[in-house]
TORKOL-4160 file (C-alpha; in steps of 0.2 Angstrom, whole numbers, padded with zeros to 4 digits, m for minus):
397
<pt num="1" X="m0116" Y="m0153" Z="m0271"/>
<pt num="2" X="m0133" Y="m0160" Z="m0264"/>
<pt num="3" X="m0146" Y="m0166" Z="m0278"/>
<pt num="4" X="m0160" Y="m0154" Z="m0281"/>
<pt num="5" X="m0173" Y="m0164" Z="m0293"/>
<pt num="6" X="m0181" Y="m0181" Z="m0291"/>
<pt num="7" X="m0189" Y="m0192" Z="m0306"/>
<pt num="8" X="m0185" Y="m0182" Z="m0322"/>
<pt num="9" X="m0194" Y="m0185" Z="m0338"/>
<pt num="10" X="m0185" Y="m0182" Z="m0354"/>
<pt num="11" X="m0194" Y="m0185" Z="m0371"/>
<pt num="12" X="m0180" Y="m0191" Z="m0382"/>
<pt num="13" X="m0183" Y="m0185" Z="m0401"/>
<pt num="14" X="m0181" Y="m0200" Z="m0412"/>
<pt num="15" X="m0179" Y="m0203" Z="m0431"/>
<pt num="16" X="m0196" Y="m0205" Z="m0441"/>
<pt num="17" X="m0198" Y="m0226" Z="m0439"/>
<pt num="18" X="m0202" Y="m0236" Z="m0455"/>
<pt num="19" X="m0207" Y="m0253" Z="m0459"/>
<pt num="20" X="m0191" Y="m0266" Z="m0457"/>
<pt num="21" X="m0183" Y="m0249" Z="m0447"/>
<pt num="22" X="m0171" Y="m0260" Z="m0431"/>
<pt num="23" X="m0180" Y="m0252" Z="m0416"/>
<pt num="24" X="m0165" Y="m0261" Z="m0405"/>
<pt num="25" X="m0156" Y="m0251" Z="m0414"/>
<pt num="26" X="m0164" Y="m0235" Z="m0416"/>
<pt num="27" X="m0168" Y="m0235" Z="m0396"/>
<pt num="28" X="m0150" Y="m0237" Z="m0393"/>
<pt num="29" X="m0145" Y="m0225" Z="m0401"/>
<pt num="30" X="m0156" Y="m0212" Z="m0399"/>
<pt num="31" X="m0153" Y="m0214" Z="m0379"/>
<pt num="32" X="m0133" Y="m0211" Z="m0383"/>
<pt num="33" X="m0134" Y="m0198" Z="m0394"/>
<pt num="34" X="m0147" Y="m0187" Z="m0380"/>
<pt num="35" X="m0135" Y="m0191" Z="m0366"/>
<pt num="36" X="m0122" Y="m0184" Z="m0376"/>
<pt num="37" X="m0130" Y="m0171" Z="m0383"/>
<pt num="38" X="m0138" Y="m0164" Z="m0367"/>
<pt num="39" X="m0125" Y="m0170" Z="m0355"/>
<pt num="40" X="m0132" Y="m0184" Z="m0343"/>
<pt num="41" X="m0127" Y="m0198" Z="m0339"/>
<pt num="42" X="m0136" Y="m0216" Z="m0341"/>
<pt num="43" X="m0136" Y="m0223" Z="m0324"/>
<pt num="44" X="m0141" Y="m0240" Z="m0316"/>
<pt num="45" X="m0161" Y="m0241" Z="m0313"/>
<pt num="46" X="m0165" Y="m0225" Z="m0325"/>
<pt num="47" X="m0179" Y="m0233" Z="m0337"/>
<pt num="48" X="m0181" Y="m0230" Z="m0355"/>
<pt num="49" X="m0198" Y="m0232" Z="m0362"/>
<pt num="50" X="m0203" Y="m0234" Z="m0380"/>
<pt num="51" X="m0219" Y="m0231" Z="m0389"/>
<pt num="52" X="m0227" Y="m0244" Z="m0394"/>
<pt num="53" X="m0234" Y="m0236" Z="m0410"/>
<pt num="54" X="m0216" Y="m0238" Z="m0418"/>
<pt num="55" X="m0213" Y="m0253" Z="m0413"/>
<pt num="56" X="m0228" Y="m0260" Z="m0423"/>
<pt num="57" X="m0221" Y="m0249" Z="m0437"/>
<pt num="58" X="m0206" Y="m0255" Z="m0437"/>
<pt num="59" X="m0213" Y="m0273" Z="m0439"/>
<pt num="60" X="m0225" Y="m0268" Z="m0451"/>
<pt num="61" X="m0238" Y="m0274" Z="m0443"/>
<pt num="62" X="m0254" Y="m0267" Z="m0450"/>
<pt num="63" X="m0267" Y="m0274" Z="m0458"/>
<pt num="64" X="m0282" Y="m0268" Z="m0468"/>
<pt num="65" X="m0301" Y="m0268" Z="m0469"/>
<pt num="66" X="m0299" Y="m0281" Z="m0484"/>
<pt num="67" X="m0290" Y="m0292" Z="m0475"/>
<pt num="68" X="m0301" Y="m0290" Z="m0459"/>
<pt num="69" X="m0316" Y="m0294" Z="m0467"/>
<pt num="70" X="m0305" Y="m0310" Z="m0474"/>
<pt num="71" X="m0303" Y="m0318" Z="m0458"/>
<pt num="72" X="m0322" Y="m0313" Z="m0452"/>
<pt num="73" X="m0327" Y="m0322" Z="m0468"/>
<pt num="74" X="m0316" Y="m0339" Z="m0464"/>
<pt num="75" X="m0320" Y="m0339" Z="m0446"/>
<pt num="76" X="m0337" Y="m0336" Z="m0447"/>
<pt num="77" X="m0344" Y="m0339" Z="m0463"/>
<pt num="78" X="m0361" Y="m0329" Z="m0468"/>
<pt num="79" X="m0370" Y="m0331" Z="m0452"/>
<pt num="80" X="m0377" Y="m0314" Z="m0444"/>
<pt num="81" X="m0364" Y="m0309" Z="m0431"/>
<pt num="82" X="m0368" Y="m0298" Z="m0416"/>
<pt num="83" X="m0354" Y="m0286" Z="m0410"/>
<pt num="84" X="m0357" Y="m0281" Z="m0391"/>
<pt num="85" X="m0351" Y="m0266" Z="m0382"/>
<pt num="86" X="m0340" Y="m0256" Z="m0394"/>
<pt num="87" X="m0329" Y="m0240" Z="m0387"/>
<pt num="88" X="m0337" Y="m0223" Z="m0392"/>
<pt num="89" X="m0322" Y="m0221" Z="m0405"/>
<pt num="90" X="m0315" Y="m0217" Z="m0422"/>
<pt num="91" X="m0298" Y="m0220" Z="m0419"/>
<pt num="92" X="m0301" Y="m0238" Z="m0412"/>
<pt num="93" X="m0316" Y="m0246" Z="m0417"/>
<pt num="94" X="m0322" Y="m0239" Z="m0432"/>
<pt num="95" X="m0312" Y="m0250" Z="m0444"/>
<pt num="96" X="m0312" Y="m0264" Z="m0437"/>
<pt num="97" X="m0331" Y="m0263" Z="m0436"/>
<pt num="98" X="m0329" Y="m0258" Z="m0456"/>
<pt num="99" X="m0318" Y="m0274" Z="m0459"/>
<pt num="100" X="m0331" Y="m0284" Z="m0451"/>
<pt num="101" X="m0343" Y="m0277" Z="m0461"/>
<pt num="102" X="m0337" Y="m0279" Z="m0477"/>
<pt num="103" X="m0337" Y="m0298" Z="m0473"/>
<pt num="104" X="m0354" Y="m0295" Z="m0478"/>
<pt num="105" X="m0360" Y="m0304" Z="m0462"/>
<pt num="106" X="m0381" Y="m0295" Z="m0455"/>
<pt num="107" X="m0372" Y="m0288" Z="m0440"/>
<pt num="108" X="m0382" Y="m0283" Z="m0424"/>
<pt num="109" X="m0372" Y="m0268" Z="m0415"/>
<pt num="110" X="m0375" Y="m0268" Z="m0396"/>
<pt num="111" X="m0372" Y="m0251" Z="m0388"/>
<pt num="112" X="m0368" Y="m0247" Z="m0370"/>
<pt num="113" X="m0378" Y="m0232" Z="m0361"/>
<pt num="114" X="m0377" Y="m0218" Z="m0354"/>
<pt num="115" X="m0357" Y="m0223" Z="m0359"/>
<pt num="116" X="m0345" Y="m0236" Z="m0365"/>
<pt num="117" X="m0335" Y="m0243" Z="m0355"/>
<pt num="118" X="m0320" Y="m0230" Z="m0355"/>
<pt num="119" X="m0334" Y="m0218" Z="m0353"/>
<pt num="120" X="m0336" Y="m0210" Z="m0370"/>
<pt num="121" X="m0355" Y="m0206" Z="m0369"/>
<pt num="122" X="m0369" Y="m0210" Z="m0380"/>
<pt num="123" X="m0381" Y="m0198" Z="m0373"/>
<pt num="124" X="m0381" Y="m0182" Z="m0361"/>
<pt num="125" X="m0379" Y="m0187" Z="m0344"/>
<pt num="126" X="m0390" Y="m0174" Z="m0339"/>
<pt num="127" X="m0404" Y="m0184" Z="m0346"/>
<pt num="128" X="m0400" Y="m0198" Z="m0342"/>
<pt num="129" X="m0400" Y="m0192" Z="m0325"/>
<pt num="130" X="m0419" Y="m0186" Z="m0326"/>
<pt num="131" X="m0427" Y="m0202" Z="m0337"/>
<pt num="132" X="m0437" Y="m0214" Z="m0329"/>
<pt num="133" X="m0430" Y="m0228" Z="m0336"/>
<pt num="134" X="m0420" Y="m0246" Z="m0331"/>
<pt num="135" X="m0404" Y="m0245" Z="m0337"/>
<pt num="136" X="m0402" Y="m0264" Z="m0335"/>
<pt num="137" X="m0415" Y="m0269" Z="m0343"/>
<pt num="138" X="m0422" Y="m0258" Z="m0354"/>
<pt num="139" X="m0417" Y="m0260" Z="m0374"/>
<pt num="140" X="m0419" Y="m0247" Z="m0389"/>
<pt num="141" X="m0415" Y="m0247" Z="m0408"/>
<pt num="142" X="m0408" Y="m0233" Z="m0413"/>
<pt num="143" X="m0423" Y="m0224" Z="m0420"/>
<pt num="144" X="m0432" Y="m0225" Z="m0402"/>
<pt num="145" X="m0414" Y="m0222" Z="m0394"/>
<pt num="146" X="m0414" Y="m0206" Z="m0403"/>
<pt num="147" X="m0431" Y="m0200" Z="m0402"/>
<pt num="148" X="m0433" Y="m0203" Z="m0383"/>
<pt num="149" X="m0417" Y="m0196" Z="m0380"/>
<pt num="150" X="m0413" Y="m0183" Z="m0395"/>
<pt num="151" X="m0396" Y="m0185" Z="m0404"/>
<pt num="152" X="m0381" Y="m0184" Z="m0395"/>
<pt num="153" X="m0362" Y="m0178" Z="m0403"/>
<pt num="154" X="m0348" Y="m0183" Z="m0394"/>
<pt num="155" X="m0343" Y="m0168" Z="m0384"/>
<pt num="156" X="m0322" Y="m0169" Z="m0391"/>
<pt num="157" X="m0326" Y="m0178" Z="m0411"/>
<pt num="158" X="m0342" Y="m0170" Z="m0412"/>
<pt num="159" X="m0350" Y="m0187" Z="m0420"/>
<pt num="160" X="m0366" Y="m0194" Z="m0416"/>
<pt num="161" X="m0361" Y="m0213" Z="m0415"/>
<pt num="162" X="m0376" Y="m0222" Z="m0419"/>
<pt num="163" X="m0376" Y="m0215" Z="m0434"/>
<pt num="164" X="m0359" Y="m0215" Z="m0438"/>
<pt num="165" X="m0359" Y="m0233" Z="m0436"/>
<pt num="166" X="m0376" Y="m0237" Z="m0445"/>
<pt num="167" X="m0367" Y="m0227" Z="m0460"/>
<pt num="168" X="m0353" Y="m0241" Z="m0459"/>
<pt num="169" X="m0365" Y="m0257" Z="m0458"/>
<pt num="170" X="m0376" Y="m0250" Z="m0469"/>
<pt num="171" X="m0364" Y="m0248" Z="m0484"/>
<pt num="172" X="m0361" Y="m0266" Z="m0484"/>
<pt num="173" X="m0378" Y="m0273" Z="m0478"/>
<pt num="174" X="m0393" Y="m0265" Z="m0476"/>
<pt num="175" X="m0400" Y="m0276" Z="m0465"/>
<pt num="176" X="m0389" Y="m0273" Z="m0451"/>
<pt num="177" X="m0394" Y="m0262" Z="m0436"/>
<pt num="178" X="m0388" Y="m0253" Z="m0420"/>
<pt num="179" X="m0397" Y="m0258" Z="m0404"/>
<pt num="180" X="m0396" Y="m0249" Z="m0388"/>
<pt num="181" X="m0395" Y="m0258" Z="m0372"/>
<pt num="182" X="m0384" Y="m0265" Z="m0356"/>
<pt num="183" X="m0394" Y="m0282" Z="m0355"/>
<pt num="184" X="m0383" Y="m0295" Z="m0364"/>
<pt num="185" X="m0399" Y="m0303" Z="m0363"/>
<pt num="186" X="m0406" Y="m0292" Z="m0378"/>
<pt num="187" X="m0393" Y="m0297" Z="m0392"/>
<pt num="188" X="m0399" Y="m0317" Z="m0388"/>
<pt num="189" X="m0412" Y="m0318" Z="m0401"/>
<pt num="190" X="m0401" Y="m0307" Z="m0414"/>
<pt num="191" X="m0387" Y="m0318" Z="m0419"/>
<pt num="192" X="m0381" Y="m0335" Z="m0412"/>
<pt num="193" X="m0363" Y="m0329" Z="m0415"/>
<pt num="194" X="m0357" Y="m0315" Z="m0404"/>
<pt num="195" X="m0342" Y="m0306" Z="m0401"/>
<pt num="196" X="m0338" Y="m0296" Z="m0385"/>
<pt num="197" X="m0330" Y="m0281" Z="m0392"/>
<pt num="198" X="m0326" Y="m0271" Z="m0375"/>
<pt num="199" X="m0308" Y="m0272" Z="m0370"/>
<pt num="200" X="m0305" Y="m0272" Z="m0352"/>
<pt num="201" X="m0324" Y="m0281" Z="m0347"/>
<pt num="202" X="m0321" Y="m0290" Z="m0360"/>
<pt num="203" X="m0320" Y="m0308" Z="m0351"/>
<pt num="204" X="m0337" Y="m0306" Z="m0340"/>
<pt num="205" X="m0346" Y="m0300" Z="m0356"/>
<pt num="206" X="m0340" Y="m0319" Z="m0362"/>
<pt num="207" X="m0346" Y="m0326" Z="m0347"/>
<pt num="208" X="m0362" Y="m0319" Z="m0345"/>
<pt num="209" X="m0365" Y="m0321" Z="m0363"/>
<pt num="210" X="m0362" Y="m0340" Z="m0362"/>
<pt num="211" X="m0373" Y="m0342" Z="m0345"/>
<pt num="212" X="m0389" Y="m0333" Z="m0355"/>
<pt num="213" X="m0385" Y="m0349" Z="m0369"/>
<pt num="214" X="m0374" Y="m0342" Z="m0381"/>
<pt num="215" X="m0363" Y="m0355" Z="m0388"/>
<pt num="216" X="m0351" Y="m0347" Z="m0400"/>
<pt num="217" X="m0344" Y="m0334" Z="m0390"/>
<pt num="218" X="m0328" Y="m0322" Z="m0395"/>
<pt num="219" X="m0318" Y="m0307" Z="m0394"/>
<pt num="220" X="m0309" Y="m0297" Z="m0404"/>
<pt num="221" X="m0292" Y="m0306" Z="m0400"/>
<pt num="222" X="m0303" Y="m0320" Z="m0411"/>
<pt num="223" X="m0299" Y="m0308" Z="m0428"/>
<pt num="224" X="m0279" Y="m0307" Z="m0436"/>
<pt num="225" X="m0271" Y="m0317" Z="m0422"/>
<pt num="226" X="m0261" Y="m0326" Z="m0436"/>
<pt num="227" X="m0258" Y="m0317" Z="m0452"/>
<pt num="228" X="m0273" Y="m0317" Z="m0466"/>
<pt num="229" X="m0268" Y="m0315" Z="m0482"/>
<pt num="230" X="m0251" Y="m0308" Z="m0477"/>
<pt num="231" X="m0256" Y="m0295" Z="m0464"/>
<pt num="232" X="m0250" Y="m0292" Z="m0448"/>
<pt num="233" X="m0256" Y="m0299" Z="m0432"/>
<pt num="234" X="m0256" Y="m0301" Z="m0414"/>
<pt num="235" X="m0255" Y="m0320" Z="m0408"/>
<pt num="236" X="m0261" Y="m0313" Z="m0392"/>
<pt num="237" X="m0271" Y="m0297" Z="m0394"/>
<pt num="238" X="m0279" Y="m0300" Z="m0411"/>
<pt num="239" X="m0287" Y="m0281" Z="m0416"/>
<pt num="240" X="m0288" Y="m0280" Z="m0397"/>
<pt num="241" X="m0275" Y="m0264" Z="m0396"/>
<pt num="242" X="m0276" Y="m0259" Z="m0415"/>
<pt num="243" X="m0279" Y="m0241" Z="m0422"/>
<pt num="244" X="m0284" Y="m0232" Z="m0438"/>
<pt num="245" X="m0268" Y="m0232" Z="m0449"/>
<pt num="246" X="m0275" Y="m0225" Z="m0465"/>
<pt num="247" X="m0293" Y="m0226" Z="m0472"/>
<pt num="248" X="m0293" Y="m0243" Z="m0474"/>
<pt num="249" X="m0279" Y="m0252" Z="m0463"/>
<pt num="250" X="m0276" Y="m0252" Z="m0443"/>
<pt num="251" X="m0260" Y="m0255" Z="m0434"/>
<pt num="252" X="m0260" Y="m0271" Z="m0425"/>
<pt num="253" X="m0253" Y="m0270" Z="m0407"/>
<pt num="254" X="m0233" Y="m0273" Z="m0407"/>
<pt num="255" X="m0227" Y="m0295" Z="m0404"/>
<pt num="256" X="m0211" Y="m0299" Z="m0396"/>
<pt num="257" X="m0211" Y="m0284" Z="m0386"/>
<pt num="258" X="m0202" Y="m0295" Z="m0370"/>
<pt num="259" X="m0188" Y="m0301" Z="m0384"/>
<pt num="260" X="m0184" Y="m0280" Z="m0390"/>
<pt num="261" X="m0183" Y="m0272" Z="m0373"/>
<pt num="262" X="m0171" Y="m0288" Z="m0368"/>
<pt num="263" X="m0161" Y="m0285" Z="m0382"/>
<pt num="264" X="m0161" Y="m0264" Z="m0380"/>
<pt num="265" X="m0156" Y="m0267" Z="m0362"/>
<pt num="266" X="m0141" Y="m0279" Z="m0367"/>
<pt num="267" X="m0133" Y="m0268" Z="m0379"/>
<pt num="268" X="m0134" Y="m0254" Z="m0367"/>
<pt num="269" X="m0126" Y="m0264" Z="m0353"/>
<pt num="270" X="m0115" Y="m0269" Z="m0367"/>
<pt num="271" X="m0109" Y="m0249" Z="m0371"/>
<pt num="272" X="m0112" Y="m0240" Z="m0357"/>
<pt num="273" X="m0110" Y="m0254" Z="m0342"/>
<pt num="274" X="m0125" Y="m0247" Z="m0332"/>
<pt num="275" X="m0142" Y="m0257" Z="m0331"/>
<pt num="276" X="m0158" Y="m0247" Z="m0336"/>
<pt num="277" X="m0174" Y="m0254" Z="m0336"/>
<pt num="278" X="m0185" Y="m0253" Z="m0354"/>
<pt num="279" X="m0202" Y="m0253" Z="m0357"/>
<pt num="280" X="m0214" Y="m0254" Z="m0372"/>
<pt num="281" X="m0228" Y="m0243" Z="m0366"/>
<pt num="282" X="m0247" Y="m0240" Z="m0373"/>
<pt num="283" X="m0260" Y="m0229" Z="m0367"/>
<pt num="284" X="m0256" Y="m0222" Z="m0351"/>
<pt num="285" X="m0271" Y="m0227" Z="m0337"/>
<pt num="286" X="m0277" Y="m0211" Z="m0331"/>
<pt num="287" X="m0294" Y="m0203" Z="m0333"/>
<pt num="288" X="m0299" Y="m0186" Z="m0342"/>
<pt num="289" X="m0304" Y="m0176" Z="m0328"/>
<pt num="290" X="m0316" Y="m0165" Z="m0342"/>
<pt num="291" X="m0323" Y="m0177" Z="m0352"/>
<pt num="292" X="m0323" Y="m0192" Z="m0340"/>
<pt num="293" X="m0315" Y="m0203" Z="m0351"/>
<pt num="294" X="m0302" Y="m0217" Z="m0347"/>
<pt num="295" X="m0289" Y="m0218" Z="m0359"/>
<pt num="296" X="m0285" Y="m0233" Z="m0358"/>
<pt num="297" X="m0291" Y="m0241" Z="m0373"/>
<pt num="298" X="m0277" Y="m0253" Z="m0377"/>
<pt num="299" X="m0279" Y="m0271" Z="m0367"/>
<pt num="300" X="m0264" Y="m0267" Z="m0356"/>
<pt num="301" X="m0252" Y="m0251" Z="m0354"/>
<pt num="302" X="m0237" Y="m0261" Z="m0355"/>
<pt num="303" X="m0234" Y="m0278" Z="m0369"/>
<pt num="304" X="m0215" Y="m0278" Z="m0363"/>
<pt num="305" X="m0203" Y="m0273" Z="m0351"/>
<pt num="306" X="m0186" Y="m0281" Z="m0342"/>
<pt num="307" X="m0189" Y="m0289" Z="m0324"/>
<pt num="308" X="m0185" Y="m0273" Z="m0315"/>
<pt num="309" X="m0200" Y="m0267" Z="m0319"/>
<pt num="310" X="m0210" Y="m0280" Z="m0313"/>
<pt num="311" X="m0222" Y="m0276" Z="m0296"/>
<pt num="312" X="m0227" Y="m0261" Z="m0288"/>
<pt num="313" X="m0219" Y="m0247" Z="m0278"/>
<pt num="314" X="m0215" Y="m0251" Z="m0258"/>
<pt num="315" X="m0218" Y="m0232" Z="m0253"/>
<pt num="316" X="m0220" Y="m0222" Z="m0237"/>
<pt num="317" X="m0231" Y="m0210" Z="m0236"/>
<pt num="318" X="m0219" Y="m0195" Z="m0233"/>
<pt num="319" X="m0234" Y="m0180" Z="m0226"/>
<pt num="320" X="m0235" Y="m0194" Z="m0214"/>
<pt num="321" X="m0220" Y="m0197" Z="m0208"/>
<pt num="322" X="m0218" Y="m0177" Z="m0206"/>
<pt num="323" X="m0235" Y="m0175" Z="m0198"/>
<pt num="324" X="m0235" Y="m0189" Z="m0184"/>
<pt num="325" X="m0219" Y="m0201" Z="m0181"/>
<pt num="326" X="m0208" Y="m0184" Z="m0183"/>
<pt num="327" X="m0217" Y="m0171" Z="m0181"/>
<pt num="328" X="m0210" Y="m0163" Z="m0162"/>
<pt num="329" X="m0191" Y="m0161" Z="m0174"/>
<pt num="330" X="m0184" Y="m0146" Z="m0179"/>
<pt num="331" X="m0183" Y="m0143" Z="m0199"/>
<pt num="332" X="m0167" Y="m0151" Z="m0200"/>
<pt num="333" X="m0169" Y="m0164" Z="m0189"/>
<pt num="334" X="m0185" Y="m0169" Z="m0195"/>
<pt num="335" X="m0178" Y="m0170" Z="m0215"/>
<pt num="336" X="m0161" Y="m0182" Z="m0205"/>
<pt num="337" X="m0174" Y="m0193" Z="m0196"/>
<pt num="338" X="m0187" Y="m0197" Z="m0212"/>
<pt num="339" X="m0173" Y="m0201" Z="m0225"/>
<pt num="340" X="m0166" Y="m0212" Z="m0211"/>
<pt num="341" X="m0181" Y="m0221" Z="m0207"/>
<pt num="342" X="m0184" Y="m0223" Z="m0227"/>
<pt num="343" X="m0171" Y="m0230" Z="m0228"/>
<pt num="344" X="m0170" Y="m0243" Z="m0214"/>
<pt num="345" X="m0189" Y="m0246" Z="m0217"/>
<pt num="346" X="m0191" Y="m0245" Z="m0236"/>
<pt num="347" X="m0195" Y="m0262" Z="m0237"/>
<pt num="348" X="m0202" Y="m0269" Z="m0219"/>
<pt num="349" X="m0217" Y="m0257" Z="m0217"/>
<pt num="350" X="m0232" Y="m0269" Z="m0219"/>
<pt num="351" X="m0246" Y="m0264" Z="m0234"/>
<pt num="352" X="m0258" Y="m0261" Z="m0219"/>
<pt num="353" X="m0248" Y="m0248" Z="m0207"/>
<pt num="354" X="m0250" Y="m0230" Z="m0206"/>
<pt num="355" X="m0237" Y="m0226" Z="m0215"/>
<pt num="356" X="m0239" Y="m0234" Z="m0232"/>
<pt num="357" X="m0260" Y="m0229" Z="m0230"/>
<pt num="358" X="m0265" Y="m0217" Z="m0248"/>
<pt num="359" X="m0247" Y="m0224" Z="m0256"/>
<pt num="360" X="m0260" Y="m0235" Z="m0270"/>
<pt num="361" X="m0250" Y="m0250" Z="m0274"/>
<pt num="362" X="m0254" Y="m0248" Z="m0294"/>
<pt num="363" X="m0241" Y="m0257" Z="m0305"/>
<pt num="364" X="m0224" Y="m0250" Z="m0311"/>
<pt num="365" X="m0229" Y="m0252" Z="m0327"/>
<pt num="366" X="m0245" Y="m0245" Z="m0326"/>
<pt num="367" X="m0236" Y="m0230" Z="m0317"/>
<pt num="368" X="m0222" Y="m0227" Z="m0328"/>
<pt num="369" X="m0231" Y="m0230" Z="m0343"/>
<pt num="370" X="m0243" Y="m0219" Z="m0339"/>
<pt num="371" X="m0231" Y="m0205" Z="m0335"/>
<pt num="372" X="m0221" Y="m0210" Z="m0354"/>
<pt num="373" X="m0238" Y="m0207" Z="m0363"/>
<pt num="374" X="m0240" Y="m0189" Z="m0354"/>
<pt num="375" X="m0223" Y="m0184" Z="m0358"/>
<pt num="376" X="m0222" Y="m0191" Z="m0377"/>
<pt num="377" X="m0241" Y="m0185" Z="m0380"/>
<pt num="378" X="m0251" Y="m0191" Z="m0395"/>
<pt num="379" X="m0247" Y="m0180" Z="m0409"/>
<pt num="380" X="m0234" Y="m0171" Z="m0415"/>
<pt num="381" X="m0219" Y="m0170" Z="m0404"/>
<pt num="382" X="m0210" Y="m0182" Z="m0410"/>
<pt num="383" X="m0205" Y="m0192" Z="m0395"/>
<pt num="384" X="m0210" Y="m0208" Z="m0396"/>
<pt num="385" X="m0196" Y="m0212" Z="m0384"/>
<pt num="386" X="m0194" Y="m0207" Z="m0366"/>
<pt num="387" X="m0178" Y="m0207" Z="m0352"/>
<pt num="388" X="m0184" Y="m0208" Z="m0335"/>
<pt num="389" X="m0172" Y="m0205" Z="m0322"/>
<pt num="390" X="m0174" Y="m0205" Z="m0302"/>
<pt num="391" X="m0188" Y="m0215" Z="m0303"/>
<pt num="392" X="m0184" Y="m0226" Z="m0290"/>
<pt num="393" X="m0174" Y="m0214" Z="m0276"/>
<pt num="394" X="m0181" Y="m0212" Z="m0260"/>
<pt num="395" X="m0181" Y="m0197" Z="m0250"/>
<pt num="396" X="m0162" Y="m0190" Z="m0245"/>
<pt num="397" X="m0153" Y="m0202" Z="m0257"/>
């Protein structure tokens, strides 16, 4: 009997993951117990993807606003800190902007406009579209910001961020303000200490910053990239990658993530004597086709996966092939012909010809781990753990 599906996606229901939990383990397992369960079979190149929220559980790696504002106070003392280019965000920023805060630091918060940099707006594009304004040059406090402009609620949170994030800095210095602006220029004169607090731009915000003669410049892998007073950490990431936890503590990006899925794929070899491929995975890298935003707001989709995985898809654009190199064929010869020449050509097509043309060479892991975050979602169906089969096969295999 012929196959009839290509890629499948199969959310695997896992066990609630707690602090010193054995995600090796748990992932293991949970893969065995579905394929028996639902009768597949593990085969060579399938890819099992993890979430990496219960990874970081598992490790305990959290930390909280305490201990935030701990490490802003011994790496920056009591000098006035200016935090440039935050995301739009509850979930992401809005504790680690409190843990900062409670350092007691006068902090100078530097807003993007019309958006952030994942496109969370700050005001209605439809204005923006219609002022007469620079947005390169031209710098706002909050109070003009909103007059000029009139208040602006977040069209999925319904929160008007500049005052949402006065209400944090306020409550632990009143001195601190909100400016409004996309000239890095602007925040010169505020503090002489400033941190880049975008995620993905957040390397020429550095460098722009030092070329205007800003001498102590960071970003947010600056704060718990070791542990402060016995939190969790990132070596790498720092809060770059965390997210609200509780009121008052954040989980930290997962470490070791290369070690776990090495391990994982070990013990499956071990049991089943097929090779998958694994991946920790993150935000997937698409864009809200509503609300325009990106979701990617962790620093990378994927902190660790096996060797497999490494590169980007060498495709050929099927439509193509049917439409011009095969298109005088009947039905059935025409279907004989494509899965022959992708097969013999799989590999040799140069980037440039015809036939790969529209077949984006984005990154395995930015692909699959975007398709792992779709099918475990964000809330409550309870699949941090996904089984992808077919991933790989070509067209007749």
């Amino acid at each position: 009997m012929g196959r009839f599906t290509g890629t499948t996606a199969r959310g695997l229901i896992a066990p609630i993951v707690r602090k010193g939990d054995d995600i090796v383990a748990i992932a293991v397992n949970t893969l065995l117990a579905a394929a028996e369960g639902e009768g597949f079979t593990i085969k060579d190149k399938d890819v099992l993807a993890i979430t990496e929220s219960i990874v970081a559980r598992a490790q305990g790696n959290y930390a909280t606003t305490e201990q935030i504002a701990a490490d802003t106070k011994k790496k920056f003392g009591d000098s006035p800190l200016a935090l440039v280019f935050p995301i739009l965000s509850r979930n992401r920023f809005s504790l680690c902007l409190e843990g900062i805060a409670k350092a007691g630091n006068k902090l100078t918060v530097m807003l993007s406009f019309p958006a952030d940099e994942v496109g969370n707006h700050l005001m209605d594009p439809e204005i923006f579209n219609t002022v007469d304004i620079n947005p390169r040059q031209d710098s706002f406090i909050a109070e003009e910001f909103k007059k000029r402009f009139g208040q602006y609620k977040h069209p999925f949170t319904g929160i008007d961020y500049i005052e949402f994030f006065l209400s944090i800095l306020h409550a632990y210095n009143k001195n601190s303000s909100v400016l409004i602006s996309n000239n890095l220029k602007a925040i010169v004169q505020h503090a002489e200490t400033v941190i880049a607090c975008d995620i993905h731009t957040r390397e020429k915000t550095k460098r722009f910053l030092q070329s205007y003669g800003v001498k102590k410049v960071y970003d947010l892998t600056a704060l718990l990239n070791e542990s402060v007073q016995g939190s969790g950490y990132n070596t790498k990431y720092g809060l770059l990658g965390s997210n609200k936890a509780s009121d008052n503590s954040v989980k930290l990006f997962p470490n070791d993530c290369t070690e776990i899925v090495n391990a994982i794929q070990k013990q499956i070899k071990e049991k089943t004597g097929k090779t998958i491929e694994v991946m920790v995975y993150g935000d997937g890298a698409f864009k809200d086709p509503v609300g325009k935003i990106w979701e990617l707001a962790d620093p990378i989709v994927s902190p660790g996966f096996t060797s497999g995985l490494e590169g980007t898809p060498h495709e050929l654009k099927l439509k193509y092939l049917a439409d011009n190199t095969f298109a005088d064929k009947s039905h059935e010869e025409q279907e004989k012909a494509i899965a022959e020449y992708i097969h013999k050509n799989k590999t040799q097509v140069a980037d440039d010809a015809a036939e790969r043309q529209g077949t984006t060479p984005r990154r395995l892991t930015d692909l699959i781990g975007s398709l792992s975050d779709l099918t475990s979602g964000s809330g409550d169906k309870g699949t941090p753990i996904v089984y992808i089969q077919g991933y790989f096969d070509k067209f007749g295999e």
